[in-house]
C-alpha positions in Angstrom: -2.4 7.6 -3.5 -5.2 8.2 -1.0 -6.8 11.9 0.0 -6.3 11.2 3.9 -9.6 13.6 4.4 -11.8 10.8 2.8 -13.5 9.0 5.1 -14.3 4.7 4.6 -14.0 1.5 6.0 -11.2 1.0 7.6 -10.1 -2.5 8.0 -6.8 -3.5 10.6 -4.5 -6.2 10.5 -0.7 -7.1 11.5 1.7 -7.6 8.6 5.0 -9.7 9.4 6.4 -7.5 7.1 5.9 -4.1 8.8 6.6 -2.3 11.9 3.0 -0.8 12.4 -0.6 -2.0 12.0 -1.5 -2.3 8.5 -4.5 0.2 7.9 -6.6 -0.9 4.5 -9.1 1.2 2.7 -10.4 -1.0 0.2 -10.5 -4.2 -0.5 -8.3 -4.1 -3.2 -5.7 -2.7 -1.2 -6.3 -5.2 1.7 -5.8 -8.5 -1.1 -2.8 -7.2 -2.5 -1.0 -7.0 0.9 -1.0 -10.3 0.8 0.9 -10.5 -2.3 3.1 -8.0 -1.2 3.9 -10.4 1.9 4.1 -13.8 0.0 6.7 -12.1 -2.3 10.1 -13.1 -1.2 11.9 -9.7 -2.9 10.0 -8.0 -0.2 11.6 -7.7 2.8 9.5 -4.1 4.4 6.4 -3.4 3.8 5.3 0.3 5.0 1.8 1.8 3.9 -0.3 5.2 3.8 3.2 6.8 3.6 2.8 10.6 3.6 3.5 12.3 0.1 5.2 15.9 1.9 5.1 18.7 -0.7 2.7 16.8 -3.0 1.4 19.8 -5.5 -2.1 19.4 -4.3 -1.5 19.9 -0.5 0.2 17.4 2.4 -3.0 15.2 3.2 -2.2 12.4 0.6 -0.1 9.3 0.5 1.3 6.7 -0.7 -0.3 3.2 -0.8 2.7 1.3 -0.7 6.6 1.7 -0.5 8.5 -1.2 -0.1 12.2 -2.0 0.6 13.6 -5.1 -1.4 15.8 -7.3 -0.6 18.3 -5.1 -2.4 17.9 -2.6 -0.6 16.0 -0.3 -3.2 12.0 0.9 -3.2 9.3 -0.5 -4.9 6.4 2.0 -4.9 2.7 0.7 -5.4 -0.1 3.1 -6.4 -3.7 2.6 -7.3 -3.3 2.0 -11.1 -0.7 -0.8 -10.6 -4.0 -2.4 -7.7 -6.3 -1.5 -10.4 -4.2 -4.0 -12.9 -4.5 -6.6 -10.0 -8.1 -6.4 -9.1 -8.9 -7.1 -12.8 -6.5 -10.2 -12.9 -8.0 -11.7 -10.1 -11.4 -11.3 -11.6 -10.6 -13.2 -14.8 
């Protein structure tokens, strides 16, 4: 979940996955993209999803929702990243 207020670098790239140009705010974020798109399950990847009626106002959102290949969401926030930056520093 990302405060859309806070201002960083901003990196752009296409996804084959996604409709729209993928928007990363980290680094973290921008490497696990890329997992996101080798993973066959996945079949839509959409990012910086707006959270409406979040409890602490409408500028937030979502780092990740995807649609498998099922049909059902798989929703990836910053703690779930967190447990992937540290794997791929080991």
């Amino acid at each position: 979940m990302r405060n859309t207020n806070t201002r960083s670098k901003t990196l752009k790239r296409r996804i084959n996955k996604s409709k729209n140009i993928f928007h990363a705010y980290s680094e973290i974020q921008w490497k696990y993209v890329d997992l996101l798109e080798s993973n066959d399950d996945v079949v839509e990847i959409r990012f910086n999803v707006k959270l409406a009626g979040y409890e602490l106002g409408d500028n937030y959102t979502s780092n990740f929702v995807c649609v498998k290949s099922d049909g059902q969401l798989m929703n990836r926030e910053w703690p779930q990243l967190f447990d992937y930056a540290i794997t791929l520093s080991k």
